[in-house]
DRENDO-1510 file (C-alpha; in Angstrom, 1 decimal, always signed):
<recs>
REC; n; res; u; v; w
REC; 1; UNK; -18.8; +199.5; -51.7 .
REC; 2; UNK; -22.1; +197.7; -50.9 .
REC; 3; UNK; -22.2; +194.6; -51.5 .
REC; 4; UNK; -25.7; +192.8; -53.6 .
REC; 5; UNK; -27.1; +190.1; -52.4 .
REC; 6; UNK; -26.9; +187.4; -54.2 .
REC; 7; UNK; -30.4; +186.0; -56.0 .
REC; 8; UNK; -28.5; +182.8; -56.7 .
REC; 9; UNK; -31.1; +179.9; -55.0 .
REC; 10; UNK; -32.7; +180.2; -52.1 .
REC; 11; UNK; -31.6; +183.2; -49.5 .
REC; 12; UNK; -31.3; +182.5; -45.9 .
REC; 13; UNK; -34.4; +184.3; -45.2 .
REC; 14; UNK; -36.5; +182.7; -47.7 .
REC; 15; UNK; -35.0; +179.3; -46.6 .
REC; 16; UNK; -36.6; +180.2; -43.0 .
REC; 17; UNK; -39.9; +181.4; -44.0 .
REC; 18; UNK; -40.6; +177.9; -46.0 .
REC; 19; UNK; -38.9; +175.2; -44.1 .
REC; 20; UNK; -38.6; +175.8; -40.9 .
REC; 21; UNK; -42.8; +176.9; -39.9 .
REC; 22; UNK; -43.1; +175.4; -36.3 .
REC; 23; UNK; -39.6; +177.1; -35.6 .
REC; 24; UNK; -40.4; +180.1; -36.4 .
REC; 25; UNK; -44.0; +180.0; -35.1 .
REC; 26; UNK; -42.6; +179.2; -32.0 .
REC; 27; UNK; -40.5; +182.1; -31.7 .
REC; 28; UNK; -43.3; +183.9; -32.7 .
REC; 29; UNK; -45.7; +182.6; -30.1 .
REC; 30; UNK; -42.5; +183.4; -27.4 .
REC; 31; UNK; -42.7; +187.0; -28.5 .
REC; 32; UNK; -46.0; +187.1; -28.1 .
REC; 33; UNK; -46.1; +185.9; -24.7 .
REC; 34; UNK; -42.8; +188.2; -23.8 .
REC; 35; UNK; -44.8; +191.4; -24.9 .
REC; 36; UNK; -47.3; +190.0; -22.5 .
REC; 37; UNK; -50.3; +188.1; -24.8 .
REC; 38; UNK; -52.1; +185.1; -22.9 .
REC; 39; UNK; -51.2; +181.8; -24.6 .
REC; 40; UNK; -55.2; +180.9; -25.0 .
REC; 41; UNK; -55.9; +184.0; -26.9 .
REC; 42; UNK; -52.5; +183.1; -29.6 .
REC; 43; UNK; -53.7; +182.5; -33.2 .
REC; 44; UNK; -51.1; +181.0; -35.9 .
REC; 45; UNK; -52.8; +183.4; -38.0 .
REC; 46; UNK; -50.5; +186.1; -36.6 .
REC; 47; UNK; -47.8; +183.9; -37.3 .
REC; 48; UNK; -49.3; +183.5; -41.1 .
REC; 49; UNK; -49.2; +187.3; -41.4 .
REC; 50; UNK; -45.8; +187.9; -39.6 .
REC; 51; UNK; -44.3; +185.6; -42.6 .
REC; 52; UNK; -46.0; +187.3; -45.4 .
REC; 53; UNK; -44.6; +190.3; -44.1 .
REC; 54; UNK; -41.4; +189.1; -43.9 .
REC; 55; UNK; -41.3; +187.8; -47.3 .
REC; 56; UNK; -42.3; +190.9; -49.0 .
REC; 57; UNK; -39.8; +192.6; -47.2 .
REC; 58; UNK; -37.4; +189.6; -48.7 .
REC; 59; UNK; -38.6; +191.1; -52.1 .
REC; 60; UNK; -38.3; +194.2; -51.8 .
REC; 61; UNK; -34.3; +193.7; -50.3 .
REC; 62; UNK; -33.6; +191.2; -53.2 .
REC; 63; UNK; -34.7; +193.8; -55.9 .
REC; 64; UNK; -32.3; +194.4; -58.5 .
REC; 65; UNK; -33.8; +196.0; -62.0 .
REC; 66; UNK; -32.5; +199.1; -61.5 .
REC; 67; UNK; -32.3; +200.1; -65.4 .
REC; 68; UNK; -30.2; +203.5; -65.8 .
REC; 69; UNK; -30.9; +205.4; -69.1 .
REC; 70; UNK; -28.5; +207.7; -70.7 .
REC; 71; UNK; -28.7; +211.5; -70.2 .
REC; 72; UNK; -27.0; +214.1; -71.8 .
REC; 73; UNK; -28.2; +216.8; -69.0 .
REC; 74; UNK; -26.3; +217.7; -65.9 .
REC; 75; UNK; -29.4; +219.3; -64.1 .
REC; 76; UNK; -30.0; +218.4; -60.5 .
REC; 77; UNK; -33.1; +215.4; -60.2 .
REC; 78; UNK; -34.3; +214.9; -56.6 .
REC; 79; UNK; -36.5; +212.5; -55.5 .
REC; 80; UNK; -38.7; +214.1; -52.1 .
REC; 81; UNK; -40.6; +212.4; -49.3 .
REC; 82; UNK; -40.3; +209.2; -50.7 .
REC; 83; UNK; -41.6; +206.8; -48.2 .
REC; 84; UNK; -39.5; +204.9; -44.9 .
REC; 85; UNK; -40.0; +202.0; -43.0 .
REC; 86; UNK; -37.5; +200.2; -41.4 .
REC; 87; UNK; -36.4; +198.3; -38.0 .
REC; 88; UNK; -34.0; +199.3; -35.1 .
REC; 89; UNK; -31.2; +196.7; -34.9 .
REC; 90; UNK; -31.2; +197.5; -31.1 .
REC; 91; UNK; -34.6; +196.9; -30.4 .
REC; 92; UNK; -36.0; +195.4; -33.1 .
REC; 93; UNK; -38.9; +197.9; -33.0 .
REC; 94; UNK; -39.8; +199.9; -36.2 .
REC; 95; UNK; -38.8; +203.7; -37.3 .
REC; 96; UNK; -40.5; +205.1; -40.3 .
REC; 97; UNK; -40.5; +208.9; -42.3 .
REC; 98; UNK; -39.3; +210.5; -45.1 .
REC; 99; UNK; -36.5; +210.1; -47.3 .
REC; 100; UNK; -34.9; +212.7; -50.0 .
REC; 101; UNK; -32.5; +211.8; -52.5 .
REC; 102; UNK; -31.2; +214.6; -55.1 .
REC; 103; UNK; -28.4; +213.8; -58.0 .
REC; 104; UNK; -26.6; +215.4; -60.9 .
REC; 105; UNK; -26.1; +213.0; -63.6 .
REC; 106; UNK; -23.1; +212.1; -65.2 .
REC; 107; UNK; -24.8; +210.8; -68.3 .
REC; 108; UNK; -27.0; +208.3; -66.8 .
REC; 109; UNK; -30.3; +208.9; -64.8 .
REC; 110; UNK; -32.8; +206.6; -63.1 .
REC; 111; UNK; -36.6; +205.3; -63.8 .
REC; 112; UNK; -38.2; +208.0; -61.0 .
REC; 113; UNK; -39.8; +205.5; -59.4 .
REC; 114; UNK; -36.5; +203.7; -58.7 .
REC; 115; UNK; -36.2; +206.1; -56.3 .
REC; 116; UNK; -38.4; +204.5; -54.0 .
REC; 117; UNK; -37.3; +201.4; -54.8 .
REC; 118; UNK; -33.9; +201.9; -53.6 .
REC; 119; UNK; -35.2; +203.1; -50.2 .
REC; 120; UNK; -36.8; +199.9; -49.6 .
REC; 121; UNK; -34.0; +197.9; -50.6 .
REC; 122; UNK; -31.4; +199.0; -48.3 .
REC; 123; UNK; -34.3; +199.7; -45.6 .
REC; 124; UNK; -36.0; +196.7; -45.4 .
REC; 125; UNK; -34.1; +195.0; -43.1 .
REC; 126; UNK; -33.0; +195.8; -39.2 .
REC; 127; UNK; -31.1; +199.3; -39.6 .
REC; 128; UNK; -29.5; +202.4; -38.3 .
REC; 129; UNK; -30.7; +205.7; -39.7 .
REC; 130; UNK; -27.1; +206.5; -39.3 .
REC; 131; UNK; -25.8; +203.9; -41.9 .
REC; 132; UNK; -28.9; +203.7; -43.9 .
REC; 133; UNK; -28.5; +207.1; -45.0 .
REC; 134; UNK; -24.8; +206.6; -46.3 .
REC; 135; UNK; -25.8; +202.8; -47.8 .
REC; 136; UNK; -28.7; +204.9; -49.9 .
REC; 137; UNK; -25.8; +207.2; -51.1 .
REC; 138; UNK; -23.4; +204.3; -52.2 .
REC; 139; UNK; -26.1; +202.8; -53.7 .
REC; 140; UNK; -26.7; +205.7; -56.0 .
REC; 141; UNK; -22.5; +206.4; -56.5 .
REC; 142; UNK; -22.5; +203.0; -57.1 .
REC; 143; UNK; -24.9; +202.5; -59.7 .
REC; 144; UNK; -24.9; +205.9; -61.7 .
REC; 145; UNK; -21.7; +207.1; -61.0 .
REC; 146; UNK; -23.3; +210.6; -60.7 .
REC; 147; UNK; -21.0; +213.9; -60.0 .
REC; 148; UNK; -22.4; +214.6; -56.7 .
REC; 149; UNK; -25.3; +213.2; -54.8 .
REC; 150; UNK; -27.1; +214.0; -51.1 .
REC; 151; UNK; -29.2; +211.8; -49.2 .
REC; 152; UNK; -31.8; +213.4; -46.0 .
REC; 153; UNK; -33.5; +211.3; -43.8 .
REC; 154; UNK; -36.1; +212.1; -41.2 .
REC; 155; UNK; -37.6; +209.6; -38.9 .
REC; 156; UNK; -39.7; +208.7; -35.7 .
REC; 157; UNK; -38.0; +206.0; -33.9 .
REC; 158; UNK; -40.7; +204.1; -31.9 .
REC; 159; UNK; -38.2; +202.7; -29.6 .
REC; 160; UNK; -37.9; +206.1; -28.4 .
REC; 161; UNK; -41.4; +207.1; -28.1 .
REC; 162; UNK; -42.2; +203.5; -26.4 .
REC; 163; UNK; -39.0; +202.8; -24.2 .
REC; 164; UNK; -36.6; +204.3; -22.3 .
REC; 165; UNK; -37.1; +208.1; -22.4 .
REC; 166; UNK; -40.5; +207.6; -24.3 .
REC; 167; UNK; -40.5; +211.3; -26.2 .
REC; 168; UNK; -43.5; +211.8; -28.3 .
REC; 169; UNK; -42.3; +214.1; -30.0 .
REC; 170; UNK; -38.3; +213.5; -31.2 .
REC; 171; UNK; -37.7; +213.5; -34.5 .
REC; 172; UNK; -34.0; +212.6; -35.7 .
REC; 173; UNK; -32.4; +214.2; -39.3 .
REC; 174; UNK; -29.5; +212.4; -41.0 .
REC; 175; UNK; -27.6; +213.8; -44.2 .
REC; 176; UNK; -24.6; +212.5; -46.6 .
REC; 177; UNK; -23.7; +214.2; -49.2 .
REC; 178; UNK; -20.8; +213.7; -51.6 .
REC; 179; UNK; -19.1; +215.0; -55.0 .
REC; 180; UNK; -19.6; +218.4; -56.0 .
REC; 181; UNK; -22.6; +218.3; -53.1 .
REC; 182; UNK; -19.5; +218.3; -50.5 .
REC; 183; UNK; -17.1; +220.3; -52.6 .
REC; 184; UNK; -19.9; +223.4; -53.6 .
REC; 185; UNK; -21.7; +225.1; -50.9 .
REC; 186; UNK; -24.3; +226.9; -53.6 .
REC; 187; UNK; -24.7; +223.2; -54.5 .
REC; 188; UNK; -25.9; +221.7; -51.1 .
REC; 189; UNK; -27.9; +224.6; -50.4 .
REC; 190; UNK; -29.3; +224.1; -53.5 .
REC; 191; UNK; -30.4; +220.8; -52.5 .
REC; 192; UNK; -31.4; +221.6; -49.0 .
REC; 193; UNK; -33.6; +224.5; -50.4 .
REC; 194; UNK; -35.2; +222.6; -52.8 .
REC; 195; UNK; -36.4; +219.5; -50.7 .
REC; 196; UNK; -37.4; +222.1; -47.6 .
REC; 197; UNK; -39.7; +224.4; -49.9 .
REC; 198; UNK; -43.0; +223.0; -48.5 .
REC; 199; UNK; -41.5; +223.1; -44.6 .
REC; 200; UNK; -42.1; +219.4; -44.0 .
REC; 201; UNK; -38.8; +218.6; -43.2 .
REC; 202; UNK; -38.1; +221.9; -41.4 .
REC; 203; UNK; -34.3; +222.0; -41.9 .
</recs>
């Protein structure tokens, strides 16, 4: 089970953002200067527009109205390239690329563009591709209670492509399935067929 954040007052992160400026324009002045900026050419605007970022990304974690609607259809719904941004725990640096999510209802569907809205909820924070594809799964078991669900990610880590082995072109796949998505072959191939049909994600 994943666990919701609680909307109850102030979150740590907002608490950051609005009460503790210098702070954190300090950190972001060190960073700065780490990466190798010259103190004279630092503007606290960067620091303005690091914090806006940070609390739409706040937003978009704390988002809960994810209505369900009841459906009296057991046909497979898939969401495709749906849109992924997100942050290496490790190095702090982003990875970003596409996300598909397929279900078969169990008497209750989604809004479609709850789709997307779920990505960016469990994404918007420092991740693993690894665990955010199996959080993006729980979240739908959890929420519709569907009989079998699969989750694809593919994504360009930059920490790769800047650091270390610095490939320019590595791209890194993650799947989860579950329900009759793990227990029916026809099923999963189904769903990888469907989401591959226009060869973007070359699977």
């Amino acid at each position: 089970m994943i666990e919701k954040e609680s909307l109850k007052g102030k979150g740590i992160n907002e608490v950051y953002l609005s009460e503790n400026r210098a702070e954190f324009d300090s950190t972001v002045n060190g960073y700065y200067r780490l990466i190798g900026g010259e103190n004279g050419n630092y503007d606290q605007e960067t620091s303005r527009r690091l914090r806006a970022f940070g609390e739409e990304l706040f937003k978009k974690r704390s988002y809960e109205k994810f209505t369900a609607f009841k459906a009296d259809h057991d046909d497979m719904i898939i969401g495709n390239h749906l849109r992924l941004f997100s942050f290496c725990e490790h190095h702090l640096l982003p990875f970003f690329g596409e996300v598909a999510i397929g279900y078969i209802p169990n008497h209750k569907i989604f809004g479609l563009s709850k789709f997307q809205r779920l990505v960016d909820k469990v994404s918007s924070r420092p991740q693993l591709q690894e665990r955010l594809t199996y959080q993006i799964l729980e979240e739908i078991k959890n929420r519709l209670e569907p009989k079998g669900v699969g989750v694809v990610i593919k994504a360009i880590h930059t920490c790769v492509f800047a650091r270390g082995t610095q490939s320019s072109s590595a791209e890194f796949t993650t799947s989860a399935v579950d329900g009759i998505f793990k227990e029916n072959i026809n099923t999963k191939q189904e769903f990888f067929s469907i989401i591959n049909s226009d060869g973007r994600l070359r699977l």
